[in-house]
C-alpha positions as CSV (number, residue, x, y, z in Angstrom):
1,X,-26.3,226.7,334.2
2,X,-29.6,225.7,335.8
3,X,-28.1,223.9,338.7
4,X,-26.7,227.5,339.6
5,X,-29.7,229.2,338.9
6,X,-31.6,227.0,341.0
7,X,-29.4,227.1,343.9
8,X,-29.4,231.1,343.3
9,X,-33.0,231.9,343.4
10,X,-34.4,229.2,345.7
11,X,-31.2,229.3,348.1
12,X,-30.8,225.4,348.3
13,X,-28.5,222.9,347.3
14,X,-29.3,219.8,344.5
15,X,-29.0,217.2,346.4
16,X,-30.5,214.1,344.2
17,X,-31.2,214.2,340.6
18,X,-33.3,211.4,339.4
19,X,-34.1,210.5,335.6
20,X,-34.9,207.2,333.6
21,X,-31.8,205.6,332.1
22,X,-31.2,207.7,329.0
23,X,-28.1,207.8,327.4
24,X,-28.5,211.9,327.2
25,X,-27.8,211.0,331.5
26,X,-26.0,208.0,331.4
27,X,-22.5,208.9,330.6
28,X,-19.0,209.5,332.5
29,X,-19.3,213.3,331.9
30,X,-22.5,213.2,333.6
31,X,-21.1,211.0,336.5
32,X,-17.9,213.2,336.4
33,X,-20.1,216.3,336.8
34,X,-22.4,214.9,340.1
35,X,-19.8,212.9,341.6
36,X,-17.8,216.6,342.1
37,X,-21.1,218.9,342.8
38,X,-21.7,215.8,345.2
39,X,-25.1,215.3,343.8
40,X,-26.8,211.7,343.9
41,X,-28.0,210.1,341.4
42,X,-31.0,208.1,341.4
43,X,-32.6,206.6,338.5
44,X,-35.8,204.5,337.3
45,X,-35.6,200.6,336.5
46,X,-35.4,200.1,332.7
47,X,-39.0,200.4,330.7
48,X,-40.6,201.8,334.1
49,X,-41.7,204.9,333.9
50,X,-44.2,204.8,336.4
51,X,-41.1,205.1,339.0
52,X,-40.4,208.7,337.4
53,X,-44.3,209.0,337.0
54,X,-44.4,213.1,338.1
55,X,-41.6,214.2,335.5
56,X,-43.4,211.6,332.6
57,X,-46.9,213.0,333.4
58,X,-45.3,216.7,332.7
59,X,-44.1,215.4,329.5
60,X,-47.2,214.2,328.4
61,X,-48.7,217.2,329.3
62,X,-46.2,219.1,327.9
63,X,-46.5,217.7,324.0
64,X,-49.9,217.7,324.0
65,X,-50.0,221.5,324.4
66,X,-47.0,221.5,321.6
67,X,-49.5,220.2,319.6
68,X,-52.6,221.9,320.3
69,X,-50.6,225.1,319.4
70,X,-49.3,223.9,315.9
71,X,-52.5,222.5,315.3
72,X,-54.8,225.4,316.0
73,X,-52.1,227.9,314.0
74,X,-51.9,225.9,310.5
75,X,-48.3,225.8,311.3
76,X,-45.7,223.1,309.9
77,X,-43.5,220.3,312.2
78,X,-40.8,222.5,312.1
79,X,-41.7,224.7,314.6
80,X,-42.1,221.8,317.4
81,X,-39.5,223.8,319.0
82,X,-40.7,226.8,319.5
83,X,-44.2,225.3,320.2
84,X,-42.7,223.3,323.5
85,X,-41.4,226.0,324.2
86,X,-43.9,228.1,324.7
87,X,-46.7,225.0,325.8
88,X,-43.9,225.5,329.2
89,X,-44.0,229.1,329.2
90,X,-47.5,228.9,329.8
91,X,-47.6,226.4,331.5
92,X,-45.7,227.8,334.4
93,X,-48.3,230.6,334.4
94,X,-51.1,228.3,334.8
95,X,-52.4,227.6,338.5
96,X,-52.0,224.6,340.0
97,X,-54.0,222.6,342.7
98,X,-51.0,221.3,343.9
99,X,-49.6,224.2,345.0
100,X,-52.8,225.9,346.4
101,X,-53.8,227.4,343.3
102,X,-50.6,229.2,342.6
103,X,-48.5,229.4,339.3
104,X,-45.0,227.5,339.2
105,X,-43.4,231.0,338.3
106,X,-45.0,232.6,341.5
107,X,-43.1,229.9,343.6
108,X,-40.0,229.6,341.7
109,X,-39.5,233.5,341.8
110,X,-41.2,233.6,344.9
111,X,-44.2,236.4,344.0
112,X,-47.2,237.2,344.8
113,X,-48.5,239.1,341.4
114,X,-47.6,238.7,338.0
115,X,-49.2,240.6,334.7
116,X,-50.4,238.5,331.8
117,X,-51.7,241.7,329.8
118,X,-48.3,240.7,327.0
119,X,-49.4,237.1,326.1
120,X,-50.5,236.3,322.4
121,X,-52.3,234.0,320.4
122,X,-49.2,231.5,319.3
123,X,-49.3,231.5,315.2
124,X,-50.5,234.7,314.9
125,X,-49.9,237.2,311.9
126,X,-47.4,239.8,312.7
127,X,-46.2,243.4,311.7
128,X,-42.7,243.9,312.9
129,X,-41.4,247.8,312.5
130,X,-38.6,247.9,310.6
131,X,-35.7,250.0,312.0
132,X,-33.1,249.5,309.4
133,X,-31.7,253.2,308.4
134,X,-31.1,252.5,304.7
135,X,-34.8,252.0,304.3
136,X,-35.8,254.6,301.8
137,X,-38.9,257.4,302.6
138,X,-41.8,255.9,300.7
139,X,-40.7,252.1,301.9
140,X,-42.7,250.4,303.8
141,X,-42.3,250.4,307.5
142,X,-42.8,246.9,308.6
143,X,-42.1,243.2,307.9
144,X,-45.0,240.7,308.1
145,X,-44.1,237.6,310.3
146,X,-45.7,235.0,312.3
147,X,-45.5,234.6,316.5
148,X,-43.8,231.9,317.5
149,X,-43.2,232.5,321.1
150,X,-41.7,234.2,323.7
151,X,-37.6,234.5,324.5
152,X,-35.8,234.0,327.9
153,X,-33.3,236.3,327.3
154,X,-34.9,239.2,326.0
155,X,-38.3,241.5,326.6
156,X,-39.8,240.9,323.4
157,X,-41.4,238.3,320.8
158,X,-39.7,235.4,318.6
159,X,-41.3,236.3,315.1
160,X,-40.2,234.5,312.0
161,X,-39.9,236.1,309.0
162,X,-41.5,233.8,306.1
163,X,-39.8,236.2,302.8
164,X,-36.4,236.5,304.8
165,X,-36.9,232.8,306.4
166,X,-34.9,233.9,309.5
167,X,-36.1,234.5,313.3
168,X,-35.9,237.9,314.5
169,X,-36.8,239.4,318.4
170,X,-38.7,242.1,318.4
171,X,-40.7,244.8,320.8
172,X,-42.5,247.0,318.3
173,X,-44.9,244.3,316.7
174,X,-48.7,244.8,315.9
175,X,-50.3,241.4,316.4
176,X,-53.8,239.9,313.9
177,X,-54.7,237.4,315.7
178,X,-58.0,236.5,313.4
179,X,-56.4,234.6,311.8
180,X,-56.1,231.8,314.5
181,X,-59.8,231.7,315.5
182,X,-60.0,229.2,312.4
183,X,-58.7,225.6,312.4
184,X,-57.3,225.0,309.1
185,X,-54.8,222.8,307.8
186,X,-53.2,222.5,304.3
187,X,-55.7,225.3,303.8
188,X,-58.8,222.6,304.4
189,X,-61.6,223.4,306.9
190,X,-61.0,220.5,309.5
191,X,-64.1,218.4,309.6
192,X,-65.0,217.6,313.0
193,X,-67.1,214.4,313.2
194,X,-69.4,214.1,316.1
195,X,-71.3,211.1,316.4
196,X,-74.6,212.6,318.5
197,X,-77.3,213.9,316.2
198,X,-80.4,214.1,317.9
199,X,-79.0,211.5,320.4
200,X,-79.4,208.9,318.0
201,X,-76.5,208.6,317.1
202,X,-76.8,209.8,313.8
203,X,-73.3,211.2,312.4
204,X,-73.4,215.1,311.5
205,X,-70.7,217.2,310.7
206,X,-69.6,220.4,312.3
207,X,-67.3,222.8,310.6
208,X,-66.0,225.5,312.6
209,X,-65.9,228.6,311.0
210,X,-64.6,231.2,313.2
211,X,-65.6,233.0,316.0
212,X,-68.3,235.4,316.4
213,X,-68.7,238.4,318.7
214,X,-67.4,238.0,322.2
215,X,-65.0,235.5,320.5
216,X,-68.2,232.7,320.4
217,X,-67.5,230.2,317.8
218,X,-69.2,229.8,315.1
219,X,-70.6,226.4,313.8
220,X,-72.2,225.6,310.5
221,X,-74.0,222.2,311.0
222,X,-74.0,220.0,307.6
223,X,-76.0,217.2,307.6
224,X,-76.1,214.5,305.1
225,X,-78.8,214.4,302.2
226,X,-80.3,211.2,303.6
227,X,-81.3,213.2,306.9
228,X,-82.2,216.5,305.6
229,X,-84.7,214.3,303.4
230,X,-85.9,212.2,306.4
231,X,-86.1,216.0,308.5
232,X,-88.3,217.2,305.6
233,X,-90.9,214.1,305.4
234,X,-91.0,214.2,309.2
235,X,-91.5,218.3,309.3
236,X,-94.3,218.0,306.4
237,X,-95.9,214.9,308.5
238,X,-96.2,217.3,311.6
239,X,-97.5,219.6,309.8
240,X,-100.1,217.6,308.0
241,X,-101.1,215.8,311.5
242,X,-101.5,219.4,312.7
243,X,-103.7,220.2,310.2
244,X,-106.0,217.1,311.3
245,X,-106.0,217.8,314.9
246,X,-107.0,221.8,314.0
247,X,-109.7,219.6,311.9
248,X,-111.0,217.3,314.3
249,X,-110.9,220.2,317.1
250,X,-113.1,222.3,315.0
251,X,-115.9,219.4,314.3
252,X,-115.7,218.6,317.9
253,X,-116.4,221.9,318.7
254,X,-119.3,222.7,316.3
255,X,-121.4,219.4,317.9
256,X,-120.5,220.8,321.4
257,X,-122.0,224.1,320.4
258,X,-125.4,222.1,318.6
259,X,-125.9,220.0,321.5
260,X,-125.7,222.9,323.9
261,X,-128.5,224.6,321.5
262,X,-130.8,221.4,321.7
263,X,-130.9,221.6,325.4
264,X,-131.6,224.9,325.6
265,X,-134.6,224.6,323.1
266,X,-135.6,221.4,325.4
């Protein structure tokens, strides 16, 4: 299927197909298959990736977005899937400097615009309008379900459906996407430890909160007793040296003003 596609929207012919030495390549079925299209095959030493470094590199790339996306959206390993997924769907709407800061959809489908206005925040809460006829008057109208990305085939949304537990598409769906602007897990505040507290490298801890207006996060610094304590002695010391200098300032000031008055009586 995608060697015709390929060959359909770009207008060339496959002519080499190289991969590492998988088995999921390395069959009769798939030598059957080139040897007739009269594609060749080229393929990577064993345990050397770096000779297939461009397609690796994507991969890395790739699963590291995967899990950005489950982590930020609280949701569970079993929707890796539909996280990859959609790491490559946006992906291929992200510019790239190696192709003069155009998106690998503008080349592949050879435009020069493309809208971005239906993209949504991955793991967000959904209402999905229910169109089933033998709903009743007073019923209620929608089904609550979580985005899980976008499909190829169709103009719409993957939703999953936690009551039902089944993945439906869907057009009519009003996205809450608050509920992603946290990072929780297991229903836990992540703790974010960052080693750089007054670039002394005393440890703090952050905990993101949320985000504020203009979608600025919000941080709530906790820092340990032992600081806040050293903070306090160290405030109360400032002030109390403060006090002195305002001290010393003033006597310095009332001698300048009687020696001025000696010389004028002089």
């Amino acid at each position: 299927m995608y060697q015709t596609q390929a060959e359909r929207v770009t207008g060339k012919k496959i002519k080499y197909l190289q991969s590492d030495n998988g088995k999921e390549y390395c069959n009769a079925e798939m030598d059957n298959f080139l040897r007739n299209q009269g594609i060749q095959r080229r393929l990577s030493v064993v345990r050397t990736p770096q000779q297939n470094g461009v397609a690796e590199r994507f991969n890395r790339t790739i699963v590291e977005m995967a899990r950005c996306l489950l982590l930020q959206s609280s949701l569970s390993d079993m929707f890796w899937a539909d996280a990859v997924a959609t790491a490559c769907h946006l992906r291929n709407r992200c510019p790239s400097r190696s192709i003069n800061g155009d998106t690998p959809y503008q080349r592949w489908f050879n435009r020069d615009k493309m809208s971005l206005n239906y993209l949504r925040a991955f793991g967000s809460t959904v209402y999905v309008l229910d169109k089933n006829p033998a709903k009743g008057k007073l019923s209620d109208r929608s089904m609550k379900g979580i985005f899980v990305g976008y499909p190829r085939e169709t103009k719409g949304y993957r939703i999953w459906l936690s009551e039902s537990r089944k993945f439906i598409v869907a057009r009519d769906v009003k996205f809450i996407e608050d509920n992603v602007t946290t990072i929780l897990k297991n229903q836990k505040i992540e703790q974010l430890i960052i080693n750089d507290y007054e670039n002394e490298n005393k440890p703090w801890v952050e905990l993101i909160t949320g985000f504020g207006n203009n979608n600025e996060i919000e941080a709530q610094a906790e820092i340990p007793e032992d600081l806040e304590d050293n903070e306090e002695n160290e405030k109360s010391s400032g002030v109390q040296s403060s006090i002195h200098e305002t001290q010393e300032e003033s006597q310095e000031k009332k001698l300048k003003k009687k020696n001025e008055d000696l010389e004028d009586q002089n």
